[in-house]
Each structure stands twice: as C-alpha cells, then as structure tokens.
Backbone as CSV, one residue per row, in Angstrom:
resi,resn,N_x,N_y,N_z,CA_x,CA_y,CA_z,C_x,C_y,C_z
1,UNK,-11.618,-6.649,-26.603,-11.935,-5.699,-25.526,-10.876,-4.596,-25.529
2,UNK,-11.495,-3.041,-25.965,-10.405,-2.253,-25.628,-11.008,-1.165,-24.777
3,UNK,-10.413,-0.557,-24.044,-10.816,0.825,-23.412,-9.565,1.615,-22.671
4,UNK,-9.492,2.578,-22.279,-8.701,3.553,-21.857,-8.800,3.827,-20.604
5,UNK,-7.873,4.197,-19.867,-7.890,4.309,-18.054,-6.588,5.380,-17.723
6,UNK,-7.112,5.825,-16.616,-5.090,5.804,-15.547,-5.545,5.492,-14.606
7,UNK,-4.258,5.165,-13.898,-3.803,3.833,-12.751,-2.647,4.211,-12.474
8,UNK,-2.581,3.831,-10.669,-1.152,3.879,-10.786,-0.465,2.242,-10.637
9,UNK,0.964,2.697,-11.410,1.505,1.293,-11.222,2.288,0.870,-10.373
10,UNK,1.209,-0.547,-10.169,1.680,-1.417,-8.702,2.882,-2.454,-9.058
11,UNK,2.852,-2.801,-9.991,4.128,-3.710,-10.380,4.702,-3.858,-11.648
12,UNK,5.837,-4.788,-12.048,6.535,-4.973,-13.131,7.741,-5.821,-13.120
13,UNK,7.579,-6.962,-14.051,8.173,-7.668,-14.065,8.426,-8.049,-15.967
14,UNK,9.863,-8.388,-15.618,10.518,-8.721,-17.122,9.636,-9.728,-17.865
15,UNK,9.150,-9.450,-19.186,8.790,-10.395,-19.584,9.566,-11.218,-21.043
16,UNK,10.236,-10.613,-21.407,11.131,-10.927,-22.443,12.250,-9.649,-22.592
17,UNK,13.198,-10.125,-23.426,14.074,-9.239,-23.493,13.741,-7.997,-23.813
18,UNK,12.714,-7.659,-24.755,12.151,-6.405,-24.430,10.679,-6.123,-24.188
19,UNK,10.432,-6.626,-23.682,9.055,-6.260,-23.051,8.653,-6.658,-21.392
20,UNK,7.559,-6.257,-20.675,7.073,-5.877,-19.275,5.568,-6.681,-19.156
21,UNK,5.621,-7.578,-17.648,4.617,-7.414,-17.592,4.034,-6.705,-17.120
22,UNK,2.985,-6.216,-16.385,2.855,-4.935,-15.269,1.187,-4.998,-15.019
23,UNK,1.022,-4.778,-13.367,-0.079,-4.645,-12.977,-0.150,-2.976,-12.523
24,UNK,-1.588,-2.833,-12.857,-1.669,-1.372,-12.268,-3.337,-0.651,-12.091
25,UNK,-3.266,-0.529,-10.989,-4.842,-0.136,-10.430,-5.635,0.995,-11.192
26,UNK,-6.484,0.643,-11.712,-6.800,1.514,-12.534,-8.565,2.238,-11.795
27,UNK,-8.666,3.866,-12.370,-9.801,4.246,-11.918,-11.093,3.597,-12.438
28,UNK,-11.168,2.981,-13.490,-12.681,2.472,-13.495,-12.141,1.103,-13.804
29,UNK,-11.434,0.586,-13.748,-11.147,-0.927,-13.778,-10.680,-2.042,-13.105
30,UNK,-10.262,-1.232,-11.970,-9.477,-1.474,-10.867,-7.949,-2.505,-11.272
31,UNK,-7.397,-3.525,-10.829,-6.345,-4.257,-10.822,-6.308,-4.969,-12.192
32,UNK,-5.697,-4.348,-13.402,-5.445,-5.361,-13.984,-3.981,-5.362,-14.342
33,UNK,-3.769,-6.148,-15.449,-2.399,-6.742,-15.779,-2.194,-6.880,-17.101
34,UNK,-1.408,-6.615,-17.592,-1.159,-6.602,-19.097,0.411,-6.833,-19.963
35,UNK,0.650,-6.438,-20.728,1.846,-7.036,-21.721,2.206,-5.288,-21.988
36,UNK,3.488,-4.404,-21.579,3.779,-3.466,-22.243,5.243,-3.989,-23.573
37,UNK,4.614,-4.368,-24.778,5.490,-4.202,-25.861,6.454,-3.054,-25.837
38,UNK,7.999,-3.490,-25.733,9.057,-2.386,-25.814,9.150,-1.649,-24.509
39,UNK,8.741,-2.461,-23.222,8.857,-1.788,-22.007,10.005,-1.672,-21.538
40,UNK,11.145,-2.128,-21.571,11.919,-1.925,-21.535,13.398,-1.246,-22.194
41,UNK,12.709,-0.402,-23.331,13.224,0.316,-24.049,13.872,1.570,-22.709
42,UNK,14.515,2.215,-22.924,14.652,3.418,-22.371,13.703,4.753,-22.173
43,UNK,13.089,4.611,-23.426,12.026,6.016,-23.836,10.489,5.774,-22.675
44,UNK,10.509,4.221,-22.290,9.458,3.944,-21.918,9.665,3.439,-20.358
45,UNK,10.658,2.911,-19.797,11.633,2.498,-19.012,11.880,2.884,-17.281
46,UNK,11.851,4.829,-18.395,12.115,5.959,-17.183,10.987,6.194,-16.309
47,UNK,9.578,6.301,-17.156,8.474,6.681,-16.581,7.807,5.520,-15.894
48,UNK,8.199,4.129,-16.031,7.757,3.134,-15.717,8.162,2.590,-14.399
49,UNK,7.758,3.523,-13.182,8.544,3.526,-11.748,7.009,2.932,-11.110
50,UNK,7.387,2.317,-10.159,6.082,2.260,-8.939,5.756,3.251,-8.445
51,UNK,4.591,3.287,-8.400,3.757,4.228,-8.095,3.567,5.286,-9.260
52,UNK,4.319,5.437,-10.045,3.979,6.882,-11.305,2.584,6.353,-11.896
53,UNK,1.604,7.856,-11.984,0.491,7.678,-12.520,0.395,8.012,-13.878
54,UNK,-0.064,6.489,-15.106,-0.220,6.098,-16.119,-1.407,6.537,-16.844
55,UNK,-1.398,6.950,-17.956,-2.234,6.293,-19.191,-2.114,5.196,-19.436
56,UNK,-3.171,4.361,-19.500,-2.985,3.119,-20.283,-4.161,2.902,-21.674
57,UNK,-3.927,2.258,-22.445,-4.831,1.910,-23.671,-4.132,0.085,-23.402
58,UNK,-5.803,-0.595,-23.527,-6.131,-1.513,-22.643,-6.554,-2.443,-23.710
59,UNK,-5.808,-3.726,-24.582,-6.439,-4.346,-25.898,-6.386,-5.462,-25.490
60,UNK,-7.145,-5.990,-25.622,-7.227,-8.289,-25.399,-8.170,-8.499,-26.245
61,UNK,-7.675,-9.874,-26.623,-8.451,-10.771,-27.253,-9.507,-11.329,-26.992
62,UNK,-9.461,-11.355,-25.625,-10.695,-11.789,-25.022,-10.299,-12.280,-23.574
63,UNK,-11.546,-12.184,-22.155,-11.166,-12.001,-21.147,-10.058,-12.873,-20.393
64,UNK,-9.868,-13.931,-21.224,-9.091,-15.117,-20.820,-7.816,-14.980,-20.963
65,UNK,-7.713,-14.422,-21.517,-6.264,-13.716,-21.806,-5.487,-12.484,-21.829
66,UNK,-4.550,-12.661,-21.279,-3.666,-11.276,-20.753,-3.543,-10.390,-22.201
67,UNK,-4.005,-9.207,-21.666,-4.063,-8.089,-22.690,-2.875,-7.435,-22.709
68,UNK,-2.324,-6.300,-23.585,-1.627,-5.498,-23.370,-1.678,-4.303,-23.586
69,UNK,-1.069,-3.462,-23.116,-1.144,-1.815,-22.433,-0.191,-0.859,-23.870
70,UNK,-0.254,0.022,-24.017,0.122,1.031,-24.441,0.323,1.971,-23.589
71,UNK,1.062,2.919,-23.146,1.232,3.760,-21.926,1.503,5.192,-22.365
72,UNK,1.372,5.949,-21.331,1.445,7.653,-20.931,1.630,7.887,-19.663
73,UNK,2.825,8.615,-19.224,2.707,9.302,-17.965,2.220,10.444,-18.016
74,UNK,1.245,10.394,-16.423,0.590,10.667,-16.391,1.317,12.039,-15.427
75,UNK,1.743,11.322,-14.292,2.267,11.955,-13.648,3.277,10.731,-12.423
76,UNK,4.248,11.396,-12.724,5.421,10.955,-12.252,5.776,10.976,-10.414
77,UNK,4.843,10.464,-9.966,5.393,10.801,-8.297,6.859,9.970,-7.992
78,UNK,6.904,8.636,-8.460,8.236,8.109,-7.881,9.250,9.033,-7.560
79,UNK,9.828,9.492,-8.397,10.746,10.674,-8.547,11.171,11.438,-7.775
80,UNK,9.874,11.697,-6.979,9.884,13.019,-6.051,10.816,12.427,-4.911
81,UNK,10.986,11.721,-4.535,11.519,10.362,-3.552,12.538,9.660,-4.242
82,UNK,13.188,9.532,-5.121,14.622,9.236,-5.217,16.082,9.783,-4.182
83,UNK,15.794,10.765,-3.780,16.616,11.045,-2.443,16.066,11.342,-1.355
84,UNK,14.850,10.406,-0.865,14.318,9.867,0.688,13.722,8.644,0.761
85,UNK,15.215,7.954,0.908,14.922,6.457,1.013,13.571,5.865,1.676
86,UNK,13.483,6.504,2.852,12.332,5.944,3.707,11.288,5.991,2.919
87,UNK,10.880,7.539,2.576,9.466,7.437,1.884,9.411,7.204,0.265
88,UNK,9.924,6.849,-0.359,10.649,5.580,-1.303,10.402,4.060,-1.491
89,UNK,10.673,3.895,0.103,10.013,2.703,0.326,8.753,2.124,1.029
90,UNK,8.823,3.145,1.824,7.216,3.367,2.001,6.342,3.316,0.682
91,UNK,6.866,4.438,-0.475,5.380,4.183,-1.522,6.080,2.567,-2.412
92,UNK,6.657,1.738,-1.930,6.679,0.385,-2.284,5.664,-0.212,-1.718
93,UNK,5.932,0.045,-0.570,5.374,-0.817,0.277,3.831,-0.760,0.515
94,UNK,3.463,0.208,0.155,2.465,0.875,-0.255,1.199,0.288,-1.610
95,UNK,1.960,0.400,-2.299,1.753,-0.397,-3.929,2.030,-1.713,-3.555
96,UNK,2.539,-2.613,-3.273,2.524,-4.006,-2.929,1.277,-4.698,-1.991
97,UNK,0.818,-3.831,-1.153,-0.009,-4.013,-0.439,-1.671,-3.985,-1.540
98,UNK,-1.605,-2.849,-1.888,-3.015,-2.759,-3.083,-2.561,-4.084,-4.166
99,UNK,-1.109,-4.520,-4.243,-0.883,-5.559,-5.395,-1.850,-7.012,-4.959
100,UNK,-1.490,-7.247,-3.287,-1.764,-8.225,-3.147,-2.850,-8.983,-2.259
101,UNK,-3.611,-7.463,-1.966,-4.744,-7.322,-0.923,-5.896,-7.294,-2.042
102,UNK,-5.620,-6.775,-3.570,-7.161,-6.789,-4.349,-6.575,-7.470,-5.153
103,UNK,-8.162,-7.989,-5.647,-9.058,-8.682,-6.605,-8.375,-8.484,-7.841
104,UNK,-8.572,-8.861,-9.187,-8.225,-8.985,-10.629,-9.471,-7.887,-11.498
105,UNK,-9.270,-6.836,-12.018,-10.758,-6.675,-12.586,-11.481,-5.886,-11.793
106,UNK,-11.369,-5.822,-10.614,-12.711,-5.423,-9.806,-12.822,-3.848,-9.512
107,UNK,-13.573,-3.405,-10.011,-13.148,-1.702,-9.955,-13.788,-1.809,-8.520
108,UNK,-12.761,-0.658,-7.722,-13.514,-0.104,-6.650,-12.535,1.211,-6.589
109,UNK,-13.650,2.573,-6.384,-13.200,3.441,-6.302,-12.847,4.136,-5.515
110,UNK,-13.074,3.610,-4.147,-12.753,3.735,-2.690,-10.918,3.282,-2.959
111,UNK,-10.766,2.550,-3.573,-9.346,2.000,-2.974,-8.199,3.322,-4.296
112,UNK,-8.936,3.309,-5.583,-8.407,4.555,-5.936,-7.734,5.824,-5.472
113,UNK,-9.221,6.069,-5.082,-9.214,7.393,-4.411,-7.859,7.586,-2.777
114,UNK,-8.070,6.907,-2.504,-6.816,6.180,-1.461,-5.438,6.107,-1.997
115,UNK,-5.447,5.622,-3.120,-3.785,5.975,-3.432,-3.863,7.322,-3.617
116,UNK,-4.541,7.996,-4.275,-4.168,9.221,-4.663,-4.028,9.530,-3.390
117,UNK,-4.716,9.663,-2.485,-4.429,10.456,-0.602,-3.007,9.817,0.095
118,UNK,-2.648,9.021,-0.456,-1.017,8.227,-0.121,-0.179,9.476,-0.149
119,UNK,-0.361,10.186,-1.796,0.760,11.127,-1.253,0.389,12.579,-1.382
120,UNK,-0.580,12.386,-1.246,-0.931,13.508,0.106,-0.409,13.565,2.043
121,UNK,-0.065,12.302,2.119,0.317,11.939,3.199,1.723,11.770,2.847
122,UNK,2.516,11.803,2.143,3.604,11.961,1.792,4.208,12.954,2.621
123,UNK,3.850,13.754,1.904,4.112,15.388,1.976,3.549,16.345,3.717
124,UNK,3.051,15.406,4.609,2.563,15.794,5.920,3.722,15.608,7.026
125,UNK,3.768,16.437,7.914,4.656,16.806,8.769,5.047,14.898,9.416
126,UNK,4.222,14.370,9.646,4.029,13.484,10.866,3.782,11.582,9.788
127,UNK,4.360,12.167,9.052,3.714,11.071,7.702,3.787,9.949,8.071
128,UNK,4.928,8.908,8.695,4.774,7.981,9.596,3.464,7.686,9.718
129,UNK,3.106,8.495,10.719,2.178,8.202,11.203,0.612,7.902,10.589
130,UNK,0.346,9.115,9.898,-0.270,9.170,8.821,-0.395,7.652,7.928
131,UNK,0.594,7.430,7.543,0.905,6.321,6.997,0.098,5.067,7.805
132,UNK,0.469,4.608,8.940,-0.186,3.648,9.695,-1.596,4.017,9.543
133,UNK,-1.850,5.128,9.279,-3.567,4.890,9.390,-4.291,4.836,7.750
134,UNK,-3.222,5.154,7.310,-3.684,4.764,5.769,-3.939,3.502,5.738
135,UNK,-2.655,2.493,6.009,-3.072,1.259,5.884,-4.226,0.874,6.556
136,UNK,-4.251,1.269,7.903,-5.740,0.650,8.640,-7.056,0.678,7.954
137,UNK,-6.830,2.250,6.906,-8.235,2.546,5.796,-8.438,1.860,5.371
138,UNK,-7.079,1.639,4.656,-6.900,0.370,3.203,-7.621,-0.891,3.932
139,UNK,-7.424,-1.404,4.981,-7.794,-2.638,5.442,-9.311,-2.825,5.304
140,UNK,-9.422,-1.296,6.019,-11.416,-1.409,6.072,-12.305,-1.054,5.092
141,UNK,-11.328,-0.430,3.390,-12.253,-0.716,2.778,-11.948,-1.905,2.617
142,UNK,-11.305,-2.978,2.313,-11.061,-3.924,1.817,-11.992,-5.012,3.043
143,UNK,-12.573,-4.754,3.995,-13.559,-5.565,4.596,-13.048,-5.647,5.835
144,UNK,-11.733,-5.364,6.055,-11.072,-6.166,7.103,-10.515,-4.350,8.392
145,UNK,-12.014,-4.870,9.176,-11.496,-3.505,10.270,-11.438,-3.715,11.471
146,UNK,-9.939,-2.861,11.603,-9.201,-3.222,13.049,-10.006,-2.181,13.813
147,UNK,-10.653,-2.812,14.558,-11.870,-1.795,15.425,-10.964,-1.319,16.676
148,UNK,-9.485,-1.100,17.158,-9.094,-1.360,18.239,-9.253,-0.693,19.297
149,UNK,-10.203,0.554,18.783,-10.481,1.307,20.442,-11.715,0.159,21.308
150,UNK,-12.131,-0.466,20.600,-13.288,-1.689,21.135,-12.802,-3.259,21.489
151,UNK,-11.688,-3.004,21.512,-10.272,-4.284,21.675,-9.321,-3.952,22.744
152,UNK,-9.185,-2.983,23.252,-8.573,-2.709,24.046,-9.126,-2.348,25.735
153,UNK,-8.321,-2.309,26.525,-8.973,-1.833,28.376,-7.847,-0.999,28.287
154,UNK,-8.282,0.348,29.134,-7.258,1.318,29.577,-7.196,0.705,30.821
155,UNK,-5.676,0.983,31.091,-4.884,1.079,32.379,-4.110,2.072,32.865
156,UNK,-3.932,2.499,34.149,-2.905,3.082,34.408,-1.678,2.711,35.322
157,UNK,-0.343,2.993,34.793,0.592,2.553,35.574,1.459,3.659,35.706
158,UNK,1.591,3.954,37.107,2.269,5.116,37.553,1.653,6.365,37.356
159,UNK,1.948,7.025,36.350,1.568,8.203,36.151,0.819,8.750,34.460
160,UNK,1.212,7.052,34.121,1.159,6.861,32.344,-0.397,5.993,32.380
161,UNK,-1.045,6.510,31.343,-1.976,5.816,30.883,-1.768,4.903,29.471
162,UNK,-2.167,3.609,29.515,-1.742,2.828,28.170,-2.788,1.945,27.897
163,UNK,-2.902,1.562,26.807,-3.896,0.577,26.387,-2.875,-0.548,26.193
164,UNK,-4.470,-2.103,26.771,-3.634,-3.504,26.791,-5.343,-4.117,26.052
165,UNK,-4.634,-5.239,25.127,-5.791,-5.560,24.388,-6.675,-6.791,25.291
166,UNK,-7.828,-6.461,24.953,-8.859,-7.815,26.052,-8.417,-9.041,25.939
167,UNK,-7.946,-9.363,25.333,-8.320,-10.800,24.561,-6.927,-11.347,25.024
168,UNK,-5.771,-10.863,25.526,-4.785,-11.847,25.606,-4.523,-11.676,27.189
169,UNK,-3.785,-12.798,28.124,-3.603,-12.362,29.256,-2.326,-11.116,29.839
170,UNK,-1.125,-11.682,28.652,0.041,-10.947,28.699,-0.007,-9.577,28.801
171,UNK,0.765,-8.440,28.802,0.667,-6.852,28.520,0.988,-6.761,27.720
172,UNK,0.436,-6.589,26.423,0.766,-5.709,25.008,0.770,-4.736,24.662
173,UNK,1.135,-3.825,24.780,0.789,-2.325,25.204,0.409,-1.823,23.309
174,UNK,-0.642,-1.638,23.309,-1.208,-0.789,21.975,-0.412,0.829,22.135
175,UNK,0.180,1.101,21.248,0.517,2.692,20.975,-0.331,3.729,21.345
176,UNK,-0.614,4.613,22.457,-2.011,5.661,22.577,-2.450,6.391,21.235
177,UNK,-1.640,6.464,20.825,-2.278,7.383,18.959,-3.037,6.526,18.633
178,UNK,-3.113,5.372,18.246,-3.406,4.225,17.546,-5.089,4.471,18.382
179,UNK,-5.491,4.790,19.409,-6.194,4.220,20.130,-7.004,6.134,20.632
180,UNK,-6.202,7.058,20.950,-6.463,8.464,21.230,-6.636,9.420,20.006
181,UNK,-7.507,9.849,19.808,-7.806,10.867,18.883,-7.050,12.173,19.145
182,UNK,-6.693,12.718,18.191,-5.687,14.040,18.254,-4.623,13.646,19.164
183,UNK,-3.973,12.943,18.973,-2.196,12.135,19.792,-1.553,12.367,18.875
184,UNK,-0.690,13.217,19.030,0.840,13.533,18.258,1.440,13.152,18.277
185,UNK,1.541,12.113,18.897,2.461,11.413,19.088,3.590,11.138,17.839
186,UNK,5.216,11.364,18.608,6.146,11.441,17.179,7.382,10.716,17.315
187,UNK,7.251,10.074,18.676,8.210,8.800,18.704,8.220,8.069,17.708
188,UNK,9.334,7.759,17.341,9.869,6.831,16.520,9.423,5.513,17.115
189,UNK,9.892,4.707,18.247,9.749,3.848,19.017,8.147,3.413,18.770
190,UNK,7.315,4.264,19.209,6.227,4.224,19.193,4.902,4.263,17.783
191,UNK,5.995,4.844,17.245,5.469,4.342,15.726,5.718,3.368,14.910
192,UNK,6.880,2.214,15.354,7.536,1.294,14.572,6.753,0.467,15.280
193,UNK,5.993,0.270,16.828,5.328,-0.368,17.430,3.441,-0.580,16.866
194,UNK,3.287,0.539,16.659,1.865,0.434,15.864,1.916,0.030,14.316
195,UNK,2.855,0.271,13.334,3.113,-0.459,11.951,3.398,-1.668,12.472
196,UNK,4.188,-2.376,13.250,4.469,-3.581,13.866,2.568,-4.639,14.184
197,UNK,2.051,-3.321,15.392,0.853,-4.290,15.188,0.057,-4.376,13.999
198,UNK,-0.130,-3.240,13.109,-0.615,-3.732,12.135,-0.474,-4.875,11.350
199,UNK,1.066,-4.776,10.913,1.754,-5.796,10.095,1.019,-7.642,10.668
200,UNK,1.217,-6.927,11.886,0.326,-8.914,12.996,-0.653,-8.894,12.521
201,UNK,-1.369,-8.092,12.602,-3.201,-8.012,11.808,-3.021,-8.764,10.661
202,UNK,-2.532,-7.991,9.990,-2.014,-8.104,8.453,-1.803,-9.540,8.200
203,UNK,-0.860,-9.907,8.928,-0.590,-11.143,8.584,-0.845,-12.332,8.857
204,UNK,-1.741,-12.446,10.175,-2.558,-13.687,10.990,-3.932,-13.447,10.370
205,UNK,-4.775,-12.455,10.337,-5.788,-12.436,10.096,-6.135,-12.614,8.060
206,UNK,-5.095,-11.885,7.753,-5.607,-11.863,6.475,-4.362,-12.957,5.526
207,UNK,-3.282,-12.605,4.967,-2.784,-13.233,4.376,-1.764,-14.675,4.622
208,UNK,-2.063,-15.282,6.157,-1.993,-16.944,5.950,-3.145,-17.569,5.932
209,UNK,-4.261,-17.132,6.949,-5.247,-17.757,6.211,-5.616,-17.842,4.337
210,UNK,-4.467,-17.013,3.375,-4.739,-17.177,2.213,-3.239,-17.577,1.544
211,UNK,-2.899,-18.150,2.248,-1.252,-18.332,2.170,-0.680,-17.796,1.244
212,UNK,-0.502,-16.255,1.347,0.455,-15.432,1.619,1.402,-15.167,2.831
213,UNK,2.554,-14.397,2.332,3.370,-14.104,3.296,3.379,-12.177,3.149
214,UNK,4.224,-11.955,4.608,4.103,-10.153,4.685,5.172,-10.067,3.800
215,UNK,4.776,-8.869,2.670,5.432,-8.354,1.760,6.528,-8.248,2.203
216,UNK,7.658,-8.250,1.206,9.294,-7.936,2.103,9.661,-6.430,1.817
217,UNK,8.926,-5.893,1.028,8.866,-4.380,0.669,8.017,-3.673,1.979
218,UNK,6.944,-4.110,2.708,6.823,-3.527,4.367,8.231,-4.191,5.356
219,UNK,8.972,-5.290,5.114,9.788,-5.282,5.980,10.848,-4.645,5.929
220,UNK,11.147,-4.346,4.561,12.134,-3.404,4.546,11.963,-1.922,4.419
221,UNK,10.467,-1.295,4.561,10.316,-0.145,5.293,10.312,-0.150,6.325
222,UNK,10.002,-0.788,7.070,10.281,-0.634,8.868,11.818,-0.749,8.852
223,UNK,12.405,-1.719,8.013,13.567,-1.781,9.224,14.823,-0.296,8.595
224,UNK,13.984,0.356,7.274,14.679,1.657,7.410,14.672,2.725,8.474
225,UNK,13.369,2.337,9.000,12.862,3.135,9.930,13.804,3.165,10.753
226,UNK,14.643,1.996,11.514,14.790,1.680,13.026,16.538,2.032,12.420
C-alpha cells in the first residue's frame, strides 16, 4: 500500500537511535502512524515540530503493519510560536487532543479542515477564547456536543446576570460567553473557568469512560495561563 498525503503532525516518539515513530492527521487519510527512517537526523529533525504541516509518502506491507513515511515540509507553523509560550502550548495541546480523541485510518475531513482554522485562531485578538470554542467544535464533530445554552437556567443576582446548570443543586456558575452570543468577554479568570468546564466534559463524559486520562499538555496550558 502506497499513496501520498499532508497532515499535520500530531506526535513523535523515538524509535531507535535513529529513527521516529510519528502520528499525523492526514487530509484524505485521516490518523495514521508510521516509521520515519533517519528521523532523527538533523536535516529532518528541524522540520519535524508538532503541529508543522507535512508531506508524507505513505509505504506498508500490508494493513497490519506499521508503514513508514518519507517526509516534506510543508509548512512550518510551530516556529511561529517559539517565543509565545502560551500559544506554543496551546498548539500542543491542541494536537494531543486530535491524537487521542480520533480513530486510526479514518479520514474525516471535518476534523482537517479544523486544524487548519486552529491557527487561524492563533493569530485573533481574543484567541483564548476562540480557542475554547474550537475545542467545543472539535467535540461536536467528533459526536460529542456540549449543547450548554439547553443545560443551563439564567439567574439574576444583584445586578449581574449568570448562568447555573439544571442538573446539579449547587451554583456552578457557567462563564456568560460560553452561553451569550457576541460576549467579549476578556477576563482571564473567566476564561480559565470555561477551558476548566470543558476539560470536566472532556474528561467524565468522554475519556474515563474509555480509560483515558486529561492530556497533561491541556494541563499545562491552563496552568500557563494562570
């Protein structure tokens, strides 16, 4: 089986003294994984960052077995983010999430098309924020949608209006952006609070029921945040 793709790459790990393994989402192939021979050379090394978008040339023996890649950059986003830690680790955290939320094989071009809009949201005034609703996308193509304007009761206290979710007795106060259309909201506070509920979504609903745990690449973007 051979064919040709780009993808960007979601992971990499040593596989011998000189060579890589590496997963990376590809446009018509979606998640696969392969053997880069000499990946760890220098010539090949530099371009081989998370998130940089690849050429790959795609050879196996047959489906049972891990193929390996030949590579091209394609285009280099890591880079751009070597001196802004946060959004650095954000596009980790980012790529870990597509690592471990899809399938093997399974093209879908919805979830493609989505990284590429990642950093497009990069580059937006309010990106934080932005960001939290990327992931919420990511969730709902992937099946799993946080419906929460239909989860929540407005209240008012004092002079503030806030959302508290139906379903529990306690006050949880949902973030109003999260929940208000056109909210600018640009608190910090208030944005580490809505990635926070996501991350709960994230992690009760979807990955212990499949025993996984929350990536430590989202925990250590939030806690750059704070």
């Amino acid at each position: 089986m051979i064919w040709d793709d780009i993808g960007f790459l979601l992971s990499k790990n040593k596989y011998n003294e000189n060579s890589l393994i590496v997963e990376v989402f590809t446009k018509k192939h979606g998640k696969v994984s392969g053997i880069i021979f000499g990946g760890t050379s220098k010539k090949i090394r530099n371009y081989l960052q998370i998130g940089n978008l690849i050429y790959v040339n795609f050879n196996s023996k047959s489906e049972n077995k891990i193929g390996f890649f030949k590579t091209e950059i394609q285009k280099a986003y890591s880079p751009l983010y070597f001196d802004n830690s946060k959004k650095l680790s954000c596009l980790s955290s980012a790529m870990n999430l597509v690592k471990i939320l899809t399938a093997d094989s399974q093209s879908n071009k919805n979830i493609y098309e989505h990284l590429e809009k990642f950093y497009i949201l990069l580059e937006s005034d309010n990106w934080i924020k932005n960001y939290i609703f990327w992931e919420l996308k990511l969730l709902k193509i992937l099946g799993y949608d946080l419906e929460l304007k239909k989860l929540v009761n407005e209240k008012i206290i004092g002079d503030k209006k806030i959302y508290v979710p139906k379903s529990i007795s306690e006050i949880k106060v949902v973030p109003n952006f999260l929940i208000e259309d056109n909210n600018n909201d640009e608190n910090l506070l208030n944005l580490l609070a809505g990635l926070k509920l996501v991350g709960n979504y994230l992690e009760k609903t979807i990955l212990k029921p499949n025993n996984l745990n929350l990536p430590q690449s989202r925990v250590l973007f939030i806690n750059s945040l704070q």
